[in-house]
Backbone bond lengths (Angstrom), bond angles and torsions (degrees), N, CA, C in turn:
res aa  C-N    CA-C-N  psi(-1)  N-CA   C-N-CA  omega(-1)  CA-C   N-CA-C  phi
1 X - - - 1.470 - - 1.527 109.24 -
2 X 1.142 118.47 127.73 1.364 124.15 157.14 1.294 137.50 -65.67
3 X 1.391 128.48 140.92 1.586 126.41 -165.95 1.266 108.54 -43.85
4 X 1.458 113.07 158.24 1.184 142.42 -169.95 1.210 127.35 -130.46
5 X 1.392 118.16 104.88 1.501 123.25 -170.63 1.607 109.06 -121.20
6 X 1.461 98.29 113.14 1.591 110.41 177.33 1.460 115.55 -98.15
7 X 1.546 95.05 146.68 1.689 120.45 -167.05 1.237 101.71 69.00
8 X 1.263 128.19 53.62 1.560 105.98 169.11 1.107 101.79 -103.04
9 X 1.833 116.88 161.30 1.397 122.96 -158.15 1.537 104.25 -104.69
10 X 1.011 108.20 145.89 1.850 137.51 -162.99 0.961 105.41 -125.79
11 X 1.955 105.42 149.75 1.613 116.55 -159.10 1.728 85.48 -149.73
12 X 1.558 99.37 74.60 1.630 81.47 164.04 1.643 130.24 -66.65
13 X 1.327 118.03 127.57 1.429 102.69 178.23 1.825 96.74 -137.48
14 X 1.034 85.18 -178.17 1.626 110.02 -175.15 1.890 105.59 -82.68
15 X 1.500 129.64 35.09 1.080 151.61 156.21 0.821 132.13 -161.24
16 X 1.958 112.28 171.18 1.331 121.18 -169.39 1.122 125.36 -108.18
17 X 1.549 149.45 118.88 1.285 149.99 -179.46 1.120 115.99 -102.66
18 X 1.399 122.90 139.18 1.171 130.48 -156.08 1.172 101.41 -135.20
19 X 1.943 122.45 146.48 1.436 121.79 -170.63 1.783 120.81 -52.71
20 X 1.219 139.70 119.98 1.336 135.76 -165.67 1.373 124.49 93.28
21 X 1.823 120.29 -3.10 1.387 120.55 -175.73 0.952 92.23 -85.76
22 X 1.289 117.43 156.52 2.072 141.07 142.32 1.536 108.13 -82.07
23 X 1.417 107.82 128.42 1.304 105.16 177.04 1.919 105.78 -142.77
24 X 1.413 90.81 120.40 1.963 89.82 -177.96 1.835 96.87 -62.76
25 X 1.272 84.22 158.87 1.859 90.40 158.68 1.499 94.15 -173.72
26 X 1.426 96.39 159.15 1.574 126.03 -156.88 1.566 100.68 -118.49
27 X 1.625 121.11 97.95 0.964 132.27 -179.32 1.474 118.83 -80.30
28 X 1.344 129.17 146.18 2.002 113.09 -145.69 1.368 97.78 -174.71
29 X 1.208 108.82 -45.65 1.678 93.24 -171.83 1.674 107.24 -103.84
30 X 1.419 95.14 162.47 1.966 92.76 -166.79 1.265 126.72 -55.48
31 X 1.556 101.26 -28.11 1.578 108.02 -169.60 1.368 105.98 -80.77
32 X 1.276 119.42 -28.79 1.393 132.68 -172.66 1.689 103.13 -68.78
33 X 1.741 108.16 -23.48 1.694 96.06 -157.82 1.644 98.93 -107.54
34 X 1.847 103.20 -13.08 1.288 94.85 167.42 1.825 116.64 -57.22
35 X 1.492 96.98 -57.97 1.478 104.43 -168.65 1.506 114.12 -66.32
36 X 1.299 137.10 -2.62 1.025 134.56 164.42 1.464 109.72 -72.39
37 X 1.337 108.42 -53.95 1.757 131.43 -172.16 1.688 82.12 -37.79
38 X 1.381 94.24 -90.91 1.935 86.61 -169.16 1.289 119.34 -54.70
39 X 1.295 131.59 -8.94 1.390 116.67 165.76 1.459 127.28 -64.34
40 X 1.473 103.26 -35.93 1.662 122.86 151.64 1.453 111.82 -48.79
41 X 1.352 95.36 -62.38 2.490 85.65 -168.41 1.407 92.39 -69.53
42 X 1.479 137.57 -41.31 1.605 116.09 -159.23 1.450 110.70 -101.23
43 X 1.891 106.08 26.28 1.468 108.59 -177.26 1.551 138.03 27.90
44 X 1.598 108.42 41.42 1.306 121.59 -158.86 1.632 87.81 -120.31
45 X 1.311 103.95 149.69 1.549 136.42 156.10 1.190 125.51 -34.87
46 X 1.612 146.12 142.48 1.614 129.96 156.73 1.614 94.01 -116.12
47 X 1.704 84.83 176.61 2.302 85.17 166.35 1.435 110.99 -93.54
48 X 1.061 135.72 175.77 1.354 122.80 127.71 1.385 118.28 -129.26
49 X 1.571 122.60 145.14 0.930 131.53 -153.31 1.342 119.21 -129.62
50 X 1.415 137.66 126.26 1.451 120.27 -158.66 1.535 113.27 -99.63
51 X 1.985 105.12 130.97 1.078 95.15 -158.72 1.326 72.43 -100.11
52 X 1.947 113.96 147.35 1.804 117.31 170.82 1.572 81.34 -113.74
53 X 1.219 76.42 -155.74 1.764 114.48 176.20 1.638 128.32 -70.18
54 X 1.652 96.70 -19.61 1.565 123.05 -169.69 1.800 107.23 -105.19
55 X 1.720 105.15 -5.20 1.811 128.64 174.59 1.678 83.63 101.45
56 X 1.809 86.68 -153.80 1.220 103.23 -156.93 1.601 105.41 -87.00
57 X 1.381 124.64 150.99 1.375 123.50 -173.98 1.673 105.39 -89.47
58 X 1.115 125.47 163.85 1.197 137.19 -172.69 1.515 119.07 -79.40
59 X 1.663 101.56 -33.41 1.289 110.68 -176.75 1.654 118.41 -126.36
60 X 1.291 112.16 112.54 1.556 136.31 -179.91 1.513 128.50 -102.28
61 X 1.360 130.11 166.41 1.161 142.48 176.72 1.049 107.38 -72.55
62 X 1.714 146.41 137.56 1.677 97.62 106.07 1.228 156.22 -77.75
63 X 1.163 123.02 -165.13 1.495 122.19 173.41 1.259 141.18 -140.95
64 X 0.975 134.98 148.69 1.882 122.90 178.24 1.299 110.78 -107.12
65 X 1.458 123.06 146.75 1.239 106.70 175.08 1.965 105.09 -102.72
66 X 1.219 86.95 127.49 1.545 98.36 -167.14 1.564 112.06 -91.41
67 X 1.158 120.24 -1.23 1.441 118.28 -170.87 1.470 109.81 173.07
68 X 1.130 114.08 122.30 1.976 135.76 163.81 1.072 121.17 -74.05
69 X 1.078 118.90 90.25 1.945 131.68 -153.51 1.635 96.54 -79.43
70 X 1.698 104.19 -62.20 1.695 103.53 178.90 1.807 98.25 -145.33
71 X 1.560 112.55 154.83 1.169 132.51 151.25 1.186 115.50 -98.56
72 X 1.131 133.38 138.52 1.817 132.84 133.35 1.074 129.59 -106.07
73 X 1.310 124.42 151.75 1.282 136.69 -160.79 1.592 106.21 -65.34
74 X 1.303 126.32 10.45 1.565 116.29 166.36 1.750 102.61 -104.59
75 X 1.154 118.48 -18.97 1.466 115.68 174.31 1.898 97.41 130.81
76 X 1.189 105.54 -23.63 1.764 84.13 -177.51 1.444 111.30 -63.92
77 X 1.501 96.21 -171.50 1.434 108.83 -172.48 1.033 126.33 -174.86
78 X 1.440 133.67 154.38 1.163 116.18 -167.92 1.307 98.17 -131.78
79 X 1.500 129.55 136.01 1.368 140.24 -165.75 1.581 116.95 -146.46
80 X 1.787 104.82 143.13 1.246 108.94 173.75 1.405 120.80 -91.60
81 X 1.179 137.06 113.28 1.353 144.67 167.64 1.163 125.72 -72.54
82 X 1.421 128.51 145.22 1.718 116.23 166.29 1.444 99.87 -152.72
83 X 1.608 100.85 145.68 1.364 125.93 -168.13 1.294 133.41 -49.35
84 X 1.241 153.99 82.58 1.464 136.64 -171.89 1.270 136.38 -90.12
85 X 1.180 120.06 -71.08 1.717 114.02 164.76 1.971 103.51 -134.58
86 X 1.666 79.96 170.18 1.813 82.38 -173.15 1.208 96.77 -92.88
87 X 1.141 93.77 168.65 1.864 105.88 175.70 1.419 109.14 -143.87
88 X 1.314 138.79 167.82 1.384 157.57 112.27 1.617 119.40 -36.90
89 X 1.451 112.63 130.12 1.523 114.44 156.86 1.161 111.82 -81.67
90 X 1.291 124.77 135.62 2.287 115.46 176.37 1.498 81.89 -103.61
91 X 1.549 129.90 -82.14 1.610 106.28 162.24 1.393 116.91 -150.12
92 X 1.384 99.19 -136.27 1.994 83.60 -154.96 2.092 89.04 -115.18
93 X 0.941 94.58 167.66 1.330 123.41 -173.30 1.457 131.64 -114.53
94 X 1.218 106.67 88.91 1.547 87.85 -158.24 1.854 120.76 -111.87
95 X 1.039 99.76 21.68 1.860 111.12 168.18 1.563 113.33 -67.43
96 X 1.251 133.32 -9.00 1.198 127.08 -143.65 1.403 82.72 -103.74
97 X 2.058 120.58 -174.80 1.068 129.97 170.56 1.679 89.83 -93.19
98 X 1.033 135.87 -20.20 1.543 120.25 166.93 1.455 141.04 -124.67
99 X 1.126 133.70 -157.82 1.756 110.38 165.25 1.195 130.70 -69.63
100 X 1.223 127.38 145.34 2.073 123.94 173.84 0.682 75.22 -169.75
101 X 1.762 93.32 176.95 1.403 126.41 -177.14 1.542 108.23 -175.71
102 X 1.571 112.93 162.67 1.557 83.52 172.97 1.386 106.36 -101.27
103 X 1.351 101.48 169.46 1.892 116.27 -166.99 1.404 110.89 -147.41
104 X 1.760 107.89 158.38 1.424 117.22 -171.39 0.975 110.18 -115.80
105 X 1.131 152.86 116.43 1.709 148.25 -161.07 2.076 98.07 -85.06
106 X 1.251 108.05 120.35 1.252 90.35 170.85 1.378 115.11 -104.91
107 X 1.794 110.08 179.34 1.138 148.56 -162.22 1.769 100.62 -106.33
108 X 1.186 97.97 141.19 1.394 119.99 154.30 1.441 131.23 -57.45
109 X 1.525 132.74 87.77 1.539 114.91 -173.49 1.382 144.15 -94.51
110 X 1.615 98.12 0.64 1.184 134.11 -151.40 1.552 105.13 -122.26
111 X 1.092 129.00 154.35 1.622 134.88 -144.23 1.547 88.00 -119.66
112 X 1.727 106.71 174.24 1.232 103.02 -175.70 1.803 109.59 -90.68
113 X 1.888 87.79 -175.57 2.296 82.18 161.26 1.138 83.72 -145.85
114 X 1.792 118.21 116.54 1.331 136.49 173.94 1.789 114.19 -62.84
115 X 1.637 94.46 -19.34 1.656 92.82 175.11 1.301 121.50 -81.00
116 X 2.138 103.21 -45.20 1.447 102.12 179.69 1.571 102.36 -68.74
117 X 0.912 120.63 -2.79 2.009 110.89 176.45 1.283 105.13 -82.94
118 X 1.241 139.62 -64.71 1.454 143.60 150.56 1.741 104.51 3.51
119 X 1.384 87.04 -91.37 1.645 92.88 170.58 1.003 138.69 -27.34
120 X 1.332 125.13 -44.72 1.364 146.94 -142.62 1.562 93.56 -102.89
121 X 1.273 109.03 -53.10 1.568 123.23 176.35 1.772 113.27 -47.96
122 X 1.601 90.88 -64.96 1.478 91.92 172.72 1.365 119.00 -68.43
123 X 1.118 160.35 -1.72 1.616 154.68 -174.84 1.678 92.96 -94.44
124 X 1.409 119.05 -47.64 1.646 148.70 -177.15 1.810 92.62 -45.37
125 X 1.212 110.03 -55.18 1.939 121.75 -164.96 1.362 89.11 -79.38
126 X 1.501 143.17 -51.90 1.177 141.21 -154.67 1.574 100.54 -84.97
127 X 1.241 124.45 -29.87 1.722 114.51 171.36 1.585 100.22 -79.83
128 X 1.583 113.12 -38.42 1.949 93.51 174.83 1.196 128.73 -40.78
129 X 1.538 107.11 -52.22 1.398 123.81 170.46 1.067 148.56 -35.01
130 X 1.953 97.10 -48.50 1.602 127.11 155.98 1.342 103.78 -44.91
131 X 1.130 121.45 -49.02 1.160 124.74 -155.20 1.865 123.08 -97.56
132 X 1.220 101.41 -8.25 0.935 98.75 176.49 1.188 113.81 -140.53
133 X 1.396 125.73 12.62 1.571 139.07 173.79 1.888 102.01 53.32
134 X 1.305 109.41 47.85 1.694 105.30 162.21 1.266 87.84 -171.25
135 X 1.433 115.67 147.31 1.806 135.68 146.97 1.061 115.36 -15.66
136 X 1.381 124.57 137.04 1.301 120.39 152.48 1.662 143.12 -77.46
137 X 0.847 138.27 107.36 1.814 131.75 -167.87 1.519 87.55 -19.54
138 X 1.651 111.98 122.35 1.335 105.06 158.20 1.458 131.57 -96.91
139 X 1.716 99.89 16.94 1.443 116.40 -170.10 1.405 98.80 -85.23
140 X 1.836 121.71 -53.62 1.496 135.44 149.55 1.483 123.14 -25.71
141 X 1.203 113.31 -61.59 1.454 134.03 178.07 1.793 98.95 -52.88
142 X 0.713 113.95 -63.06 1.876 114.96 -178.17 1.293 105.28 -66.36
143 X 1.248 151.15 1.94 1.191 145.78 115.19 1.534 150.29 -102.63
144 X 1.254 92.12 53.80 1.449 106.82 178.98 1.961 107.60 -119.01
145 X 1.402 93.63 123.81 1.635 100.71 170.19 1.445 108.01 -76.42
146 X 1.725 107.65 174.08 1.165 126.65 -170.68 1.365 100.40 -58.53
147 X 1.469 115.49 -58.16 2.039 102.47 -170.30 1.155 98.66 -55.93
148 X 1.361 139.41 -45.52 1.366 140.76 -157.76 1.520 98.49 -59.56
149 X 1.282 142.42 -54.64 1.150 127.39 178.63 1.754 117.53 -85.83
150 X 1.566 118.49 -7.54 1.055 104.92 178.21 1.367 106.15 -97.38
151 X 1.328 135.45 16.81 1.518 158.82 174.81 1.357 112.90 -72.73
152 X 1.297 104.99 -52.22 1.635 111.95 153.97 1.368 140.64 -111.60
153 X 1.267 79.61 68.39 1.697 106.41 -178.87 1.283 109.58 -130.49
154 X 1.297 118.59 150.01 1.391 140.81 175.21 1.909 101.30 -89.34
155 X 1.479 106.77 64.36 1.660 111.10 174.74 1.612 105.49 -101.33
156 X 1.549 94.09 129.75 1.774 89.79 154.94 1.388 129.40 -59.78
157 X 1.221 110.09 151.55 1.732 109.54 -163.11 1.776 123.78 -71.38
158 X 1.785 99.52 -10.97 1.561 104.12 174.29 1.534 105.62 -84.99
159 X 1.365 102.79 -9.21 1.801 114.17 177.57 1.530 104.54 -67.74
160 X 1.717 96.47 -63.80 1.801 110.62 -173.93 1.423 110.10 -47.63
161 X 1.377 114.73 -52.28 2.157 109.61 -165.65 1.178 80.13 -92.08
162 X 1.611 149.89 54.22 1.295 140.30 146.91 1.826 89.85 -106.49
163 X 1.487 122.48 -35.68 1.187 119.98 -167.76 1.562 89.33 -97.68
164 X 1.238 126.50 -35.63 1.962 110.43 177.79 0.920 101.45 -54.65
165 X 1.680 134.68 -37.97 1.709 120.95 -162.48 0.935 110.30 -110.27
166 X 1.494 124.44 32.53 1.707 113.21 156.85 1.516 107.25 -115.94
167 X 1.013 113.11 135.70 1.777 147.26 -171.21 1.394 117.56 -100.56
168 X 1.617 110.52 39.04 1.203 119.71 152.23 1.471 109.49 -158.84
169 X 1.049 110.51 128.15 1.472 122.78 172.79 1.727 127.15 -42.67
170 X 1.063 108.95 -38.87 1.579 132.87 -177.74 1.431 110.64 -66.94
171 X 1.936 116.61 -43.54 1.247 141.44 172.62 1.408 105.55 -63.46
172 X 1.492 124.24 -49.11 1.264 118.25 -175.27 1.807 101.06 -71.81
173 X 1.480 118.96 -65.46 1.334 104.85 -177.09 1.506 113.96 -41.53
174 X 1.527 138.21 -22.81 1.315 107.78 -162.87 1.594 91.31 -91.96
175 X 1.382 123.40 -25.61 1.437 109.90 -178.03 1.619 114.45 -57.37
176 X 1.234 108.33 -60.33 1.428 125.99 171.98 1.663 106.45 -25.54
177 X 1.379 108.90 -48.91 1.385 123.99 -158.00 1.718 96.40 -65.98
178 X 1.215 117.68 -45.92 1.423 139.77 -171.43 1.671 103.94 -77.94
179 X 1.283 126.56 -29.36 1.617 118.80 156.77 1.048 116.73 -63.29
180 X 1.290 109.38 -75.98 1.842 108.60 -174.39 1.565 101.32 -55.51
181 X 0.686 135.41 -63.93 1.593 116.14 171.38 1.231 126.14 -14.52
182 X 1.678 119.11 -63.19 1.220 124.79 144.95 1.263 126.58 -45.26
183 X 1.002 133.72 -9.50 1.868 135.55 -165.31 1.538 89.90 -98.27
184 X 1.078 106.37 -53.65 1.717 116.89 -163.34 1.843 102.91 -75.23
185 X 1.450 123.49 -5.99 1.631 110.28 -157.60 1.549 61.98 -103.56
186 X 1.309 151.84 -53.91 1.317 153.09 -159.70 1.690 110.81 -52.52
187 X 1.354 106.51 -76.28 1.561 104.21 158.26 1.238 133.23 -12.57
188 X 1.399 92.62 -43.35 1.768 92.76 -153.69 1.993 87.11 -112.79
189 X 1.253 127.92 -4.95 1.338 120.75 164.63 1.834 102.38 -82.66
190 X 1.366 127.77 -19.58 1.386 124.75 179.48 1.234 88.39 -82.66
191 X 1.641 132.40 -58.80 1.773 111.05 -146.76 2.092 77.80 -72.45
192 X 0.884 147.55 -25.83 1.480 112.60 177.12 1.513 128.91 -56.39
193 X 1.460 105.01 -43.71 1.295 122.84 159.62 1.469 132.24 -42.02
194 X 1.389 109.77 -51.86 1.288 95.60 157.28 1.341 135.82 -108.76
195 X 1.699 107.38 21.41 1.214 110.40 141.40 1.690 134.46 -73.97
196 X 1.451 121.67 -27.20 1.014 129.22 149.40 1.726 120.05 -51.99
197 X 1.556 88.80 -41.99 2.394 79.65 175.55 1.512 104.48 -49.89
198 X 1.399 109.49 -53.53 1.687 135.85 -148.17 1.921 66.46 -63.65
199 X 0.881 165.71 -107.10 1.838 161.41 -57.45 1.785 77.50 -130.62
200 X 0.939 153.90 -51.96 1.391 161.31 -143.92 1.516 102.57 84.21
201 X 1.381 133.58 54.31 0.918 136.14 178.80 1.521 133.74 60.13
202 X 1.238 108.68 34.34 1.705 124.69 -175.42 2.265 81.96 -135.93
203 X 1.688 70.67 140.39 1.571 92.89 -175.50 1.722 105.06 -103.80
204 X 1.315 98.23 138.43 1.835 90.27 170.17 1.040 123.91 -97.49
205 X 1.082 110.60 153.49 1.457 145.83 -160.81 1.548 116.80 -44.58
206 X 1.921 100.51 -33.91 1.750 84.93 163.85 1.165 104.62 -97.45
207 X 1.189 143.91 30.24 1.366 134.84 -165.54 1.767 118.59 -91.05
């Protein structure tokens, strides 16, 4: 079992954070600005936890708050967060002025796959590229984990706590490996597409 930290404070929201993302959020309601307030003076961590359509999921991030973007004089705020480890809810807590619960930070149990990482890496450099018309550092690129590249990604959120709640590294690279794969067969079925508009819809001959 992994450590266990009781009453810690929770931020259900309508997304998923993943270990190493930055994520803005717009602090507004009271309970939300109490528990931030002391998360600031007692420089401690919250979770966040994604509430969908199906409630709240069991298993969340935490987070640090890394930076105080703006205050206003009614108490909101706007703050940068970034991702740290996942955890388990055991359950919820409800004395406080906001959400907690206690939680287990988990562990990794599962070994790596040096191939699906390979993979995963390279499909990862070849959408940078797309995207930014230059190479990627491949010194960077050879060390980047699965959240780390699925962090900056445009994933739906039943995608993301599909990659927060798996507990092996090897599992996440081969999934990962199998998106961008998909990301990239997509790309390159649009630039055909509108390379066919650009022709009036006749394909050439070396194509």
């Amino acid at each position: 079992m992994g450590e266990v930290q009781e009453r810690f404070p929770l931020f259900p929201l309508g997304i998923v954070c993943l270990p190493g993302e930055a994520v803005p959020l717009h602090i507004f309601e009271e309970r939300y600005k109490t528990m931030i307030g002391e998360c600031l003076a007692e420089r401690r961590p919250f979770g966040i936890l994604w509430l969908g359509e199906r409630g709240l999921a069991e298993v969340g991030c935490t987070v640090e708050i890394t930076e105080v973007l703006d205050r206003m004089p009614d108490g909101r705020m706007n703050i940068l967060v970034t991702g740290r480890a996942p955890f388990r809810l055991l359950r919820r807590i409800h004395d406080l002025p906001y959400p907690a619960g206690d939680i287990e930070l988990l562990r990794d149990s599962g070994g790596t796959d040096p191939d699906a990482a390979r993979v995963a890496r390279s499909r990862y450099g070849e959408l940078l590229e797309r995207a930014s018309d230059k190479p990627p550092d491949e010194t960077r690129l050879a060390e980047l984990g699965a959240y780390e590249m699925a962090a900056t990604i445009d994933l739906p959120p039943d995608v993301k706590q599909g990659l927060l709640e798996e507990r092996s590294e090897g599992a996440r690279m081969r999934a990962l490996a199998e998106m961008l794969g998909e990301a990239l067969r997509r790309i390159e079925l649009a630039e055909m597409a509108g390379e066919r508009a650009r022709t009036n819809g006749k394909v050439h001959h070396n194509q």
